[in-house]
Structures are given as structure tokens and as C-alpha cells.
C-alpha positions in Angstrom: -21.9 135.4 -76.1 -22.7 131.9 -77.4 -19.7 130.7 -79.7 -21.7 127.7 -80.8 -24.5 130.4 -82.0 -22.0 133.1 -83.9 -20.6 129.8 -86.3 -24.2 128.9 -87.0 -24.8 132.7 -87.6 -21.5 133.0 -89.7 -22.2 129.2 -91.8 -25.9 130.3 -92.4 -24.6 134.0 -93.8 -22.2 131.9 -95.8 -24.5 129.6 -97.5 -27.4 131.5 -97.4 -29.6 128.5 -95.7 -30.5 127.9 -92.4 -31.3 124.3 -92.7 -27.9 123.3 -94.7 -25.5 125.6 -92.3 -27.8 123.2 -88.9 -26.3 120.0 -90.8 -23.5 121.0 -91.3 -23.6 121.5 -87.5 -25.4 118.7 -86.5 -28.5 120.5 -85.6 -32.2 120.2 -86.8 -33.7 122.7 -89.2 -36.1 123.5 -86.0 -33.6 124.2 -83.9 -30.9 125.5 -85.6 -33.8 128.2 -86.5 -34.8 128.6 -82.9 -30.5 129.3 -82.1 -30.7 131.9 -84.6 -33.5 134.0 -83.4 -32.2 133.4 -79.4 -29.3 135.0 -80.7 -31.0 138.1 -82.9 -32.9 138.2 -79.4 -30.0 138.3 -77.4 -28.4 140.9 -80.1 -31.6 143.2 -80.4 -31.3 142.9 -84.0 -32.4 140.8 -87.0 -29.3 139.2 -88.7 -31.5 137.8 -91.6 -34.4 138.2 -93.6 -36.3 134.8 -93.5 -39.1 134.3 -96.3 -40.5 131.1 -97.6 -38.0 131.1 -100.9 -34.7 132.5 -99.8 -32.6 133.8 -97.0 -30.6 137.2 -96.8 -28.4 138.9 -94.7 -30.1 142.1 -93.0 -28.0 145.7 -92.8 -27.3 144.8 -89.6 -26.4 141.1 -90.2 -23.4 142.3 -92.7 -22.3 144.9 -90.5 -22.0 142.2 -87.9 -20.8 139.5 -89.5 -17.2 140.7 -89.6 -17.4 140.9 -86.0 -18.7 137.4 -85.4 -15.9 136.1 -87.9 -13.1 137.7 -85.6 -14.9 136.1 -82.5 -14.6 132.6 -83.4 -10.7 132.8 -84.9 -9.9 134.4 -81.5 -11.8 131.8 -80.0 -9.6 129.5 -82.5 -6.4 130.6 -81.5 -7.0 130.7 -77.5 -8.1 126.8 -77.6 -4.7 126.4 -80.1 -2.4 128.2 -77.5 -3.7 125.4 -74.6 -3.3 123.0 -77.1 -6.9 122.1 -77.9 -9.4 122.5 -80.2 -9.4 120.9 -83.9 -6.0 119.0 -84.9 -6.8 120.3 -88.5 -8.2 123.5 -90.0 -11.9 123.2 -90.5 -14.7 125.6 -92.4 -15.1 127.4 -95.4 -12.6 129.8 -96.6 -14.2 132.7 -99.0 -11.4 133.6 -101.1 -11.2 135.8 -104.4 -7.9 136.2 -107.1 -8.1 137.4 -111.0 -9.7 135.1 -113.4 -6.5 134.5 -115.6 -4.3 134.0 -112.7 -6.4 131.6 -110.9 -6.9 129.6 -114.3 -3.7 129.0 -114.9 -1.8 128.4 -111.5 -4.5 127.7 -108.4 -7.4 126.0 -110.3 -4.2 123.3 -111.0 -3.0 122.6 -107.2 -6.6 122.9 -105.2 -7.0 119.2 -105.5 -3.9 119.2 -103.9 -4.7 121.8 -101.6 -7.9 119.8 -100.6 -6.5 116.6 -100.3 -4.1 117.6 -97.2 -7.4 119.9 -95.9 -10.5 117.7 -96.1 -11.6 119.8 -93.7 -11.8 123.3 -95.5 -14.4 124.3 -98.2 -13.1 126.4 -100.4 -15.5 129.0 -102.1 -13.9 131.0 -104.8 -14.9 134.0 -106.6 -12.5 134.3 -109.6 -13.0 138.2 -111.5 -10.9 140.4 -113.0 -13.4 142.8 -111.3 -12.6 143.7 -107.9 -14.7 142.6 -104.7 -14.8 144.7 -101.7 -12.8 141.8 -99.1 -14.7 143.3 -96.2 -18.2 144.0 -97.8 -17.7 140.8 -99.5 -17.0 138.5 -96.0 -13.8 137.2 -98.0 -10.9 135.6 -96.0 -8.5 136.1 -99.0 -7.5 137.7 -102.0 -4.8 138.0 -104.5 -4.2 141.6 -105.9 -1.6 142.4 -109.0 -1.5 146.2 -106.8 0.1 148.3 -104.2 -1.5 147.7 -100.8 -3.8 150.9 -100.3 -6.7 150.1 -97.8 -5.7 150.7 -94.1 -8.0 147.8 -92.8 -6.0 145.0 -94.9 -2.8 143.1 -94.6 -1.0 141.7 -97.3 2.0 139.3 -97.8 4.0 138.6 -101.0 3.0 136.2 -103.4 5.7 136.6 -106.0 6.7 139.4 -108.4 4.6 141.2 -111.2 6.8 142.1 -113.7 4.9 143.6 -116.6 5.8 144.3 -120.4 4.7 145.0 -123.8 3.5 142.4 -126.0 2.0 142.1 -130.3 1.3 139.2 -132.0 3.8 138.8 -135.3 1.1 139.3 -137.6 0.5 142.8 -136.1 3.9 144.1 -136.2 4.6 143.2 -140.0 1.3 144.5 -140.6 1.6 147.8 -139.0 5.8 148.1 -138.0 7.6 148.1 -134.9 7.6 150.8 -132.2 11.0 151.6 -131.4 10.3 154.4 -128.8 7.4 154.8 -126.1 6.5 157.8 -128.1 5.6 155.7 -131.6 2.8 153.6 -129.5 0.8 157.0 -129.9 0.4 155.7 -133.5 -1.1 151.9 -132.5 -3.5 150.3 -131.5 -3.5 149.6 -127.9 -5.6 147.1 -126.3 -6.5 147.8 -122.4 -9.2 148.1 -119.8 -11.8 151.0 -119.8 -10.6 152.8 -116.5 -7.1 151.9 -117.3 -4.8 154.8 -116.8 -1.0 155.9 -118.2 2.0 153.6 -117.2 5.3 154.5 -117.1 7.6 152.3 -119.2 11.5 152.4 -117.3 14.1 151.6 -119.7 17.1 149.6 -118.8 19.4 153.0 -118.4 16.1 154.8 -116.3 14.7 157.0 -119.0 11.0 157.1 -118.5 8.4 156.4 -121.0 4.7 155.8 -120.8 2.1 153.6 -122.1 -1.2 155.4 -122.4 -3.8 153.4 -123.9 -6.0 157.2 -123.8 -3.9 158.7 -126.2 -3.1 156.5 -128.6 -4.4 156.3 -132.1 -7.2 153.3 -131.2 -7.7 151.2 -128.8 -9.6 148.2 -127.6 -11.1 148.1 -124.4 -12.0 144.7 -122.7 -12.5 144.0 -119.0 -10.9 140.0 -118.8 -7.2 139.8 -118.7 -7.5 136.5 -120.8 -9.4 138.4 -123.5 -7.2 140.8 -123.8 -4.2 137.6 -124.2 -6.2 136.3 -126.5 -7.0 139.5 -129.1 -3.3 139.6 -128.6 -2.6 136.7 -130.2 -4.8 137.6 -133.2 -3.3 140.2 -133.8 -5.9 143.0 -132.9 -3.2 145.3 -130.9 -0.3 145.9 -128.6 -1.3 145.4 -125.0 0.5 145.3 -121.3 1.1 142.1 -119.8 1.8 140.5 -116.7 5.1 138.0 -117.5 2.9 135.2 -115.8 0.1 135.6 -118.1 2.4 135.6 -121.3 5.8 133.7 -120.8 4.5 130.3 -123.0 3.5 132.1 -125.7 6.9 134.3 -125.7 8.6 131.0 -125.9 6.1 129.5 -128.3 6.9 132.6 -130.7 2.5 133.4 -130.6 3.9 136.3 -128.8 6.9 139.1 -129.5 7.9 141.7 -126.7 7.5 145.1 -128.0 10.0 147.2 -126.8 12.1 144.5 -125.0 14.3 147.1 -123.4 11.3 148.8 -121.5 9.3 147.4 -118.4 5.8 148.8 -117.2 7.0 150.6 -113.5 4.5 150.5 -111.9 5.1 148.6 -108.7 2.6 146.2 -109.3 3.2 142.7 -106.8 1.1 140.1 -106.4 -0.3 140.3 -103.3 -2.2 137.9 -100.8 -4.3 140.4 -98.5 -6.5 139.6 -96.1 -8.9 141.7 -93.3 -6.6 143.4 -90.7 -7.3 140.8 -87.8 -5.5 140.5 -84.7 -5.3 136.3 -85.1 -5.1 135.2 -88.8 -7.2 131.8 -88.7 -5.9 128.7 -89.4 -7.4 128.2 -92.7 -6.8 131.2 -94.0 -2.6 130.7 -92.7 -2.7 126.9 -94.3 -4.0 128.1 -97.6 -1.7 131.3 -97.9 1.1 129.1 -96.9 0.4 126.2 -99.5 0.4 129.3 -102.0 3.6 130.1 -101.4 5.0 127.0 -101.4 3.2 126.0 -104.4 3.8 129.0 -106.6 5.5 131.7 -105.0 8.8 130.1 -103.8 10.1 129.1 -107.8 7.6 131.0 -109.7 7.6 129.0 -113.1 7.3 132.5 -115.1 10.3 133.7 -113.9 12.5 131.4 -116.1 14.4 133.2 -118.7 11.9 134.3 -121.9 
């Protein structure tokens, strides 16, 4: 199968343009157009829908594209073992992390990032809503969860310690809690699927914080939002220590029950398709990460 025609394929699904993924290959709009369909011949299938306004991938262009991905890092790695093929890493690297996160600790360092890679494009999708890695066609992700799906690796950003923070004006308005049990009484801000989490005390006892039983809540889908109504004094919410150690320090925030932590396992997590070669960009970017942020995380300084 013709290499040169799968990174057209895969650059074209990517940008969604036939003409822009030929330049970026050096090839005519004519006959990067003509490669394509030699190799939907060759395939027996359509991998796009063509029309006069847009292009799309077909069904069986995302089921494929996966496939043609894995192709050319293999392809990658055989010409790296003989010592050939591109002294630097080179293409675009699809990557995906929460919003908050990527605010406050990778949008900082990409310039970074970018000036020691001028080779890699880096298109990001920043969400606290979740994106299928696979479906998606993402090389990367960060995930604040326990690794699940069978068909992904992971490797360790950093920890994810969690706890319970108010704003001052909330807790003179409406008291202290001073056991798991009197959050039942609050109002607990969270997201709408969000379910119970066990609070360990220092000595093990076992609590929970259980935004469903409480006696209000406020539900908002954004980790920053949910910071932010914090602050102003709208509830008591679970935070990530990242998210929340300035303003513990600043005094905008108070720990609520400072001798509890949420237990719940959570990590931050860099997972990425289950691959036999990881490609180079994907390795270079996961390894700036770590040296970046998850070798002294800056949250981890005493509160």
C-alpha cells in the first residue's frame, strides 16, 4: 500500500481539505485529488464525501483512518531503527485535556513546546466534556480518571489529590461542616452526572460527599465555573488541589473539612490509542509534559 497516499488520506481527514492537506505535501489540488481516489480505488471504498462546499469523512473513511494512522508510525519507527527518516518529529498531533487544566498549565509552555518542534502542529480540543480518543482520531489526552478502556494506554502525569473547598463568605453565612454527614445540610455545587465520593479521613474512617443528597445543589458542566461560583460564595464544591492551591493561599478559598480527602483514585493521566509504536510526536510531547509539569508539580507545595 502506498505510504505517500495513506499521509495524504490521514492530512486531508485531519483538515478536512483536499487542496490544503496537497500543499502541505507539495502536490497540486489536481493531483493530490487524483492520489486520493487511486487509493479509494485501490481500497474499494470511498474514504470521503467530496461536494462543492466541504469535505467529510465517509463510515468507512473513520473506521479506516485508525488503521492508516498506525501504518505510517510503523512506517516511522522502521526508517528510525535504520537510522533514517526525519531528524525531527513532523505532523499534526490531535490532542485533547480539560479546559481548566489546560488554561492554567499547557496553554503557558506550548510556545515553548513549539519552539523546540517547528515541525509539529498542534490541534487541541480543550472540554471538560469527554471525547471518544478513538472516534475522535486523537493522539492524546489527559484524564483526571482511572484507566478503564482496554484499547488505551496511559502514563502518569502527576497526582490528583482532591478536597473540599467554600468561599469565607459562605461559611459565616451558613456555618462550618465538621463531619461528612453535616454537608447533607449545604449547598453543594457539582456536575449533573456526578456521583457520591468517598471522603477518607486522616485515621481511615470513610465519609462521602454526595452532591444528590444534599439539601441544594448547583450543577454546572466547566470545572472553572464551578471555581469561580466557589469563590462567590454560592456553595461548597470538590476540587482538584491543582485547580485551587492560589486561592488557598490567597485566603479567596478555605478547605472544608481539612482533615478529609475525596478517595477516589483519581490521577492525571496521559492516554493514548493502544499502538504497537507510539510515534514520535506523540513521545516528544508527552515527554515535554512531564518534564514541564509533572516532575515538580507546582500544586504540590504545601497549602
Amino acid at each position: 500500500m502506498d505510504t505517500d497516499s495513506l499521509r495524504l488520506f490521514v492530512l486531508a481527514a485531519d483538515k478536512l481539505n483536499i487542496s490544503a492537506a496537497g500543499r502541505e505535501l507539495g502536490l497540486a489540488p489536481a493531483v493530490a485529488s487524483a492520489r486520493l481516489a487511486k487509493l479509494e480505488h485501490a481500497l474499494g471504498a470511498d474514504l470521503l464525501h467530496r461536494s462543492t462546499r466541504k469535505v467529510s469523512l465517509s463510515l468507512e473513511g473513520a473506521e479506516f483512518l485508525p488503521y492508516a494512522r498506525e501504518i505510517l508510525v510503523q512506517e516511522e519507527a522502521a526508517l528510525a531503527a535504520l537510522g533514517q527518516g526525519q531528524a525531527m518529529p513532523t505532523g499534526t498531533l490531535r490532542f485533547t485535556a480539560p479546559s481548566t487544566f489546560a488554561q492554567l498549565y499547557i496553554a503557558p509552555i506550548l510556545p515553548k513546546f513549539l519552539e523546540q518542534y517547528p515541525g509539529i502542529t498542534l490541534d487541541l480540543r480543550l472540554s471538560d466534556s469527554r471525547f471518544d480518543l478513538i472516534e475522535g482520531s486523537f493522539d492524546l489526552a489527559i484524564r483526571n480518571s482511572a484507566l478503564e478502556d482496554t484499547s488505551l494506554k496511559g502514563r502518569k502525569l502527576a497526582n490528583d489529590h482532591r478536597i473540599l473547598c467554600a468561599a469565607p463568605s459562605y461559611l459565616e453565612k451558613r456555618g462550618i461542616p465538621q463531619t461528612p454527614e453535616d454537608l447533607l445540610s449545604h449547598e453543594l455545587i457539582a456536575f449533573a452526572d456526578q456521583e457520591a465520593k468517598p471522603l477518607r479521613r486522616r485515621d481511615g474512617e470513610i465519609g462521602s460527599f454526595d452532591p444528590n443528597k444534599a439539601r441544594g445543589r448547583v450543577i454546572l458542566d466547566d470545572g472553572l465555573s464551578q471555581k469561580l461560583a466557589t469563590i462567590a460564595g454560592a456553595g461548597i464544591s470538590s476540587n482538584p488541589v491543582w485547580s485551587v492551591h492560589q486561592e488557598l493561599k490567597s485566603g479567596a478559598l478555605v478547605r472544608v473539612l481539612p482533615d478529609h480527602e475525596v478517595a477516589d483514585g483519581s490521577v492525571l493521566w496521559m492516554i493514548y490509542p493502544k499502538t504497537n509504536v507510539l510515534s514520535a510526536k506523540v513521545r516528544v510531547f508527552m515527554d515535554f509534559l512531564i518534564e514541564e509539569i509533572g516532575k515538580s508539580p507546582v500544586w504540590q507545595t504545601p497549602v
